[in-house]
C-alpha positions as CSV (number, residue, x, y, z in Angstrom):
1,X,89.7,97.8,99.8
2,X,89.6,93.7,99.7
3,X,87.0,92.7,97.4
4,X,84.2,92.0,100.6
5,X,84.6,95.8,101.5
6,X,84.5,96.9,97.5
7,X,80.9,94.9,97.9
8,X,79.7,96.5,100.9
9,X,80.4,100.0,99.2
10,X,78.5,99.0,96.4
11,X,75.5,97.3,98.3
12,X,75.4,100.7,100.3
13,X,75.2,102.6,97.7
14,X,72.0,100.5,96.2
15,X,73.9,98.5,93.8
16,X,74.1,95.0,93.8
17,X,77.0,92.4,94.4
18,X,77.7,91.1,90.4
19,X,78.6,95.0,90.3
20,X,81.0,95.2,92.9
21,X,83.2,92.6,91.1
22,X,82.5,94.8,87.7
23,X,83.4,98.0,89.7
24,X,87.0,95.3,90.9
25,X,87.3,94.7,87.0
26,X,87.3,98.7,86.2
27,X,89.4,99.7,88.7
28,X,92.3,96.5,88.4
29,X,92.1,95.1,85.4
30,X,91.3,98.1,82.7
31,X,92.8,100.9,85.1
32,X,89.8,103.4,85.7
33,X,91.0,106.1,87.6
34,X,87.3,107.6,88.1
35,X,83.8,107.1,88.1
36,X,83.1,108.1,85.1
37,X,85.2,105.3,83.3
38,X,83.1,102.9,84.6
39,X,80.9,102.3,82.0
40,X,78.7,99.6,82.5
41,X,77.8,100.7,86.1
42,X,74.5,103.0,86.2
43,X,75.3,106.3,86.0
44,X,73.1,106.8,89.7
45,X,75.5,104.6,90.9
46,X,78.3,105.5,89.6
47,X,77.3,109.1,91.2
48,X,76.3,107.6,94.7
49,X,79.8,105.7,94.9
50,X,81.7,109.4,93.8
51,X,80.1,111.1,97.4
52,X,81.2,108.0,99.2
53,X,85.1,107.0,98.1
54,X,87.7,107.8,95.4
55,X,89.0,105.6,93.3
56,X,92.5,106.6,93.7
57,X,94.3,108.6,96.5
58,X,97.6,109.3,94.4
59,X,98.8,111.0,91.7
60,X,102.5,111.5,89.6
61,X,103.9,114.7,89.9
62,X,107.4,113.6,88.2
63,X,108.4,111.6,86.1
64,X,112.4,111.0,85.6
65,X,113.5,109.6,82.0
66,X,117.2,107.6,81.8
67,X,118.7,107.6,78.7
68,X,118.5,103.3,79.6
69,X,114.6,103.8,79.5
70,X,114.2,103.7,83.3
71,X,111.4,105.8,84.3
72,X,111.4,107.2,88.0
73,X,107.9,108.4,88.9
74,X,107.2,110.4,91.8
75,X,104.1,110.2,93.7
76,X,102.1,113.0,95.8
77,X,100.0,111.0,98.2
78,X,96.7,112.7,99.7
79,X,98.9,113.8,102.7
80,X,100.9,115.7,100.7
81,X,103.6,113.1,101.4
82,X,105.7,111.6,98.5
83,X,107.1,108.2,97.4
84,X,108.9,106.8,94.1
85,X,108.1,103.5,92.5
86,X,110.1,102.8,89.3
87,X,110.0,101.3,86.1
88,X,113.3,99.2,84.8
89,X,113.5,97.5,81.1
90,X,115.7,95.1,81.0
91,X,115.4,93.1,77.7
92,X,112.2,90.9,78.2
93,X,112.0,91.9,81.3
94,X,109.6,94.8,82.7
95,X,110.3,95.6,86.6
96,X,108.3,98.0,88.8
97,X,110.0,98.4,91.8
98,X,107.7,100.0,94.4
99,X,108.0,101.6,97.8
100,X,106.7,100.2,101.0
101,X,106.9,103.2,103.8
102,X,107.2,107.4,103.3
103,X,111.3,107.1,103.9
104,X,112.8,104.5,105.9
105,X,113.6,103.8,108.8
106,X,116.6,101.5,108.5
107,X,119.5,104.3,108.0
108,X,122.1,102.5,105.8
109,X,124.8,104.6,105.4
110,X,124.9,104.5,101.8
111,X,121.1,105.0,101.1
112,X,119.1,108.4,100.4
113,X,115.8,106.5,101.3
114,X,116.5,107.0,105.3
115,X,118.0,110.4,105.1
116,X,114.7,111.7,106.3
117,X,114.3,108.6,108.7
118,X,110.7,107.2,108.4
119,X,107.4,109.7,108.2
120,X,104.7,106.4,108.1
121,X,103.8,103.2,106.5
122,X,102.0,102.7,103.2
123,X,98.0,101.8,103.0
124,X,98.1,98.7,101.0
125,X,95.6,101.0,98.8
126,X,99.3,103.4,98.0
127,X,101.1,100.3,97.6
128,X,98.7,98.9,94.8
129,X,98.2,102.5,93.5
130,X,102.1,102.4,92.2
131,X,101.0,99.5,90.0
132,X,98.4,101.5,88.7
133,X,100.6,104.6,88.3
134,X,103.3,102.9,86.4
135,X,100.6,100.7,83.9
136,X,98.9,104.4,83.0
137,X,102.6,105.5,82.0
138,X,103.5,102.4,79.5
139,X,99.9,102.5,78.6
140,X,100.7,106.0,77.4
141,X,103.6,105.3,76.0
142,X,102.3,102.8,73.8
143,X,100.0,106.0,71.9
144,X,97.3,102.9,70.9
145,X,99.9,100.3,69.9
146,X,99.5,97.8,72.3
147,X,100.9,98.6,76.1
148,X,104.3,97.0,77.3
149,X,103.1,94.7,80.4
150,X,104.8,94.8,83.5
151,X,106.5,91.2,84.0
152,X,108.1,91.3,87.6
153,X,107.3,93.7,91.1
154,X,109.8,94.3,93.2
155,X,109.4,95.8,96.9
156,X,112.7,97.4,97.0
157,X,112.3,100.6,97.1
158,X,111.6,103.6,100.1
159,X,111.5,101.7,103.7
160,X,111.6,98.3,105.2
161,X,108.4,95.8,103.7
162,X,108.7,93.8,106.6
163,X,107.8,96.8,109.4
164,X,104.3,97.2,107.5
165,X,104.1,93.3,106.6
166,X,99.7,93.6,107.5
167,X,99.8,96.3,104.6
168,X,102.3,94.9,102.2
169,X,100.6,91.4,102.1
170,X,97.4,92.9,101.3
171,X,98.3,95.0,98.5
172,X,100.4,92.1,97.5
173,X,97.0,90.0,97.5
174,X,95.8,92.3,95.5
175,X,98.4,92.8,92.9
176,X,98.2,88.6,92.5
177,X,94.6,88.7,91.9
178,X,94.2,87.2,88.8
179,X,90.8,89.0,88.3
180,X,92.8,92.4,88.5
181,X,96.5,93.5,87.9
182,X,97.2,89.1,87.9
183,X,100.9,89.0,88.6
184,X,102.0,86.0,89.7
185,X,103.8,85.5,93.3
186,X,106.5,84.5,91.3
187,X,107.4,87.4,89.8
188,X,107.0,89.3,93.3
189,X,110.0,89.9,94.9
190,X,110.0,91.5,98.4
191,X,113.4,92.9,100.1
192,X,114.6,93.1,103.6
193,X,116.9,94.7,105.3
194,X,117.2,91.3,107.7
195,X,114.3,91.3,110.0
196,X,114.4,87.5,111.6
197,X,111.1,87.2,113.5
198,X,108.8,89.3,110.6
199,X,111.1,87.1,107.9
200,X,109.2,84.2,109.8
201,X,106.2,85.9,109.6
202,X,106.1,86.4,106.0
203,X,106.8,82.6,105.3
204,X,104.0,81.7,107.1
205,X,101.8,83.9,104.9
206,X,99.8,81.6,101.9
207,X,101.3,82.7,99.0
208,X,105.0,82.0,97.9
209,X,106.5,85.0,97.0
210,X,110.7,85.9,96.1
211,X,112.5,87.1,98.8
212,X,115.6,88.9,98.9
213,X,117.8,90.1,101.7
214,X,120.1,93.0,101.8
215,X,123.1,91.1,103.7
216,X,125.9,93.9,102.7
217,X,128.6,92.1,104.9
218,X,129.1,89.4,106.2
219,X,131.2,90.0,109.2
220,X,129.1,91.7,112.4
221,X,131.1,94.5,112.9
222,X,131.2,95.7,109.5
223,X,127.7,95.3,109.0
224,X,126.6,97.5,112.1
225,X,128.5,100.2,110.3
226,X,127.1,99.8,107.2
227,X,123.4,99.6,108.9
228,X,123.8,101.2,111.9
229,X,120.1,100.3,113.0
230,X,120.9,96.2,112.9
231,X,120.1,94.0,115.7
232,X,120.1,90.7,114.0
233,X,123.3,88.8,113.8
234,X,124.2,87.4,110.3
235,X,123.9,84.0,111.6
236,X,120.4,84.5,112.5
237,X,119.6,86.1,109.6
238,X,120.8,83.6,107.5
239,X,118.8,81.1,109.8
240,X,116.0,83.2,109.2
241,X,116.2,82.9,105.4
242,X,117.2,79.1,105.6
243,X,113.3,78.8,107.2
244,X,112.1,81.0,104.3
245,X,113.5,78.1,101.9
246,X,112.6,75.5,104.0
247,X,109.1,76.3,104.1
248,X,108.4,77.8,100.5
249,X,111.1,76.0,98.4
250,X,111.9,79.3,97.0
251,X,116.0,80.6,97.0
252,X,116.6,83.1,98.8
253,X,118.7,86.1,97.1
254,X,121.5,87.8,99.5
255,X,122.2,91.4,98.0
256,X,125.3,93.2,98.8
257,X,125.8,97.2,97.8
258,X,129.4,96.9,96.9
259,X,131.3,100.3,98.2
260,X,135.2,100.7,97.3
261,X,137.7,99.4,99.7
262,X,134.9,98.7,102.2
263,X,133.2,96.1,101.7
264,X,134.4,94.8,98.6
265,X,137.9,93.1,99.5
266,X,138.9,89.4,99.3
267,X,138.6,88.8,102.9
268,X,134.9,90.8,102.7
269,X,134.2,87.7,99.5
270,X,135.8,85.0,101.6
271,X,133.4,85.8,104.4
272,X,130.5,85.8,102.6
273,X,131.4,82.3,101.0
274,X,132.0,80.6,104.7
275,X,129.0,82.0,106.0
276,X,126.6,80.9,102.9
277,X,128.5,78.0,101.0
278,X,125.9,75.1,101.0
279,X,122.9,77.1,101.1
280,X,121.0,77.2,97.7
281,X,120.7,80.7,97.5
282,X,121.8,83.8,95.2
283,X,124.3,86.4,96.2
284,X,123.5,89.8,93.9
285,X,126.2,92.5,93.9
286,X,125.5,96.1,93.3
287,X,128.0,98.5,92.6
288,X,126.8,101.6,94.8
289,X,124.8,104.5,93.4
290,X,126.4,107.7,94.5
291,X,124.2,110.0,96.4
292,X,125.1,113.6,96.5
293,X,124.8,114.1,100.3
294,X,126.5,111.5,101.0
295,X,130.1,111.7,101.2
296,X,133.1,109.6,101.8
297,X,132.1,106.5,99.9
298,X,133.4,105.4,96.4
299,X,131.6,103.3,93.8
300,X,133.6,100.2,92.9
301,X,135.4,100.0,89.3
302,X,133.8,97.5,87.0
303,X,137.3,95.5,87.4
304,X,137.2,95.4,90.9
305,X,133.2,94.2,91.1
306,X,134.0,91.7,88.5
307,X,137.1,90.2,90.8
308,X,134.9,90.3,93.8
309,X,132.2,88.0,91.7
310,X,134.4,85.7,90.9
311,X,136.0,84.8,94.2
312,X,132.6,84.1,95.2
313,X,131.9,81.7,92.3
314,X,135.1,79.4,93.2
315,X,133.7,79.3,96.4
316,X,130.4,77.9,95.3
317,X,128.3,80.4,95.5
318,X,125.5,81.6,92.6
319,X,126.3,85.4,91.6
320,X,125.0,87.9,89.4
321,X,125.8,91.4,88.9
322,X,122.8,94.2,88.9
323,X,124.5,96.8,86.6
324,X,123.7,100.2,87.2
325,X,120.4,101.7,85.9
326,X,119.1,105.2,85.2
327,X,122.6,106.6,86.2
328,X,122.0,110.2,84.9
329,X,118.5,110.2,86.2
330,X,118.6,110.4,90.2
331,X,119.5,106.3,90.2
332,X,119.7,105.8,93.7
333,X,116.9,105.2,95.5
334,X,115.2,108.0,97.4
335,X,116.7,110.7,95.6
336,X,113.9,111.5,93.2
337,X,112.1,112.6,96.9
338,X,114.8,114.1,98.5
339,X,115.2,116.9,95.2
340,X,111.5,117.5,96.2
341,X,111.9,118.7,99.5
342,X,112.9,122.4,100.1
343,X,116.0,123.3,101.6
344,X,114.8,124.6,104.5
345,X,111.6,123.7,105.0
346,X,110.4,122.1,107.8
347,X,109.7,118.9,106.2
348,X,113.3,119.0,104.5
349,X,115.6,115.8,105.9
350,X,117.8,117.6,107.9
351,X,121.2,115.6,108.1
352,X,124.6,115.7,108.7
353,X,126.3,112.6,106.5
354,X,127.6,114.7,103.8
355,X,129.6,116.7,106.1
356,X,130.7,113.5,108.2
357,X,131.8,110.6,105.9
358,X,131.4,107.0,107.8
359,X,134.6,105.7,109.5
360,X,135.2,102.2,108.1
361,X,138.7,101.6,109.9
């Protein structure tokens, strides 16, 4: 709920509207997870509120430890669907990467997230509730020391943000709210698999958040294997995310899941270069997770990543490297939910990859 439909459940329930803003401050700011934690709030009301909403519609029924300190959480929604969101320490720095949709329907050949395909979108409610999730754990973990805070959200992980845009920007209003959780739109970073037209759409939205876009190659051809689901052209996507920086002034990141001897060659870095030199942006590699069903793709050597980045810098472009996290923990994205589904029940992804390895020529 937005905060005008938090105040008409409180007003219907005979409280009055400085408590709905109270109930706001409970729920977002100190993390209530029910009724009962709301203190200040008569107990009537508190009681009249339970029979007509719940705080929360979620709950962690995993939780995946790396050795690295990345902590996978898995997340039973009401529907008896699941999600992961993830928590990632990197020095300072305290990233929750959250999901956007129940799977995804984007089918990159190298991802576990759309191995299932795509059950439904998020509410903006199970987006926010992530947040929620993941400050309970490090509020836990701090056992009365003061909490770790999360500094930076990233939507990267299960589906495609920009096919439940209405959703994501209203949890992503709410996450902002510097009343409640109050991360910056800075620190928000939102992922696409290249999506022109809603890419437009989202840089029309107020608020200037981080986007990144999950280029992968960029020669056509190569690219439609690698997402077999693409319509967009690299040019227009690129056009797409030139408009995102015209309009907010924000750099655009381009990410590319490096995969051995396919997309990771000199002629696969010289392309990249002539199709992005000039444009202020960020090119982020990432050495490829292995997924167990998936067969027939290689993770790059450390040596040959590092070669890759380098041609790119003496063509001009900005590079970094995302170095692999939570690697003996179910690292790639959507696995967590994938050990979760039964083989052989109905609900089970059902798929053939593993068997059939992609043909890169």
């Amino acid at each position: 709920m937005d905060g005008a439909a938090i105040q008409a459940l409180v007003l219907d329930a005979g409280g009055q509207a400085f408590q709905a803003r109270q109930l706001e401050h409970w729920i977002f700011r100190h993390g209530a997870a029910d009724w009962d934690a709301c203190r200040n709030l008569p107990r009537a009301l508190r009681e009249r509120l339970a029979t007509r909403a719940r705080i929360r519609d979620s709950a962690v029924v995993t939780v995946d430890t790396a050795s690295d300190g990345t902590e996978k959480l898995l997340l039973r929604l009401a529907d008896g669907e699941t999600v992961e969101t993830v928590i990632i320490p990197d020095g300072d720095r305290l990233t929750l990467c959250v999901s956007s949709q129940v799977g995804c329907p984007v089918a990159c050949v190298f991802c576990a997230s759309g191995l299932d395909g795509v059950r439904r979108n998020l509410r903006s409610g199970e987006i926010v509730e992530q947040v929620l999730h993941a400050r309970d754990r490090l509020a836990a973990a701090g056992r009365g020391i003061a909490p770790a805070r999360l500094t930076n959200l990233v939507v990267m992980g299960l589906g495609e943000p920009m096919l439940n845009l209405d959703a994501l920007v209203a949890a992503l209003d709410r996450i902002r709210d510097e009343e409640g959780i109050g991360l910056g739109a800075r620190r928000i970073t939102v992922s696409t698999s290249g999506l022109p037209d809603r890419m437009r759409r989202f840089a029309s939205t107020p608020h200037s958040y981080n986007l990144a876009v999950s280029l992968h190659a960029a020669d056509d051809a190569l690219r439609r294997r690698l997402v077999p689901t693409a319509r967009a052209t690299v040019a227009e996507i690129v056009a797409a995310a030139q408009d995102y920086f015209a309009q907010k002034s924000r750099e655009v990141t381009f990410e590319v899941v490096l995969l051995d001897g396919v997309n990771d060659r000199p002629r696969d870095a010289a392309a990249l270069i002539a199709v992005l030199r000039g444009f202020p942006c960020t090119v982020n590699l990432i050495p490829w997770n292995p997924v167990d069903r998936i067969a027939g793709l290689r993770r790059p050597s450390e040596s040959r990543v590092d070669e890759f980045a380098e041609q790119l810098r003496r063509g001009g472009l900005n590079v970094t490297v995302r170095r692999q996290r939570g690697a003996d923990r179910s690292a790639a994205c959507g696995q967590l939910r994938l050990r979760q589904l039964a083989p052989g029940d109905a609900s089970a992804p059902q798929d053939s990859r593993s068997q059939r390895p992609p043909d890169f020529g």
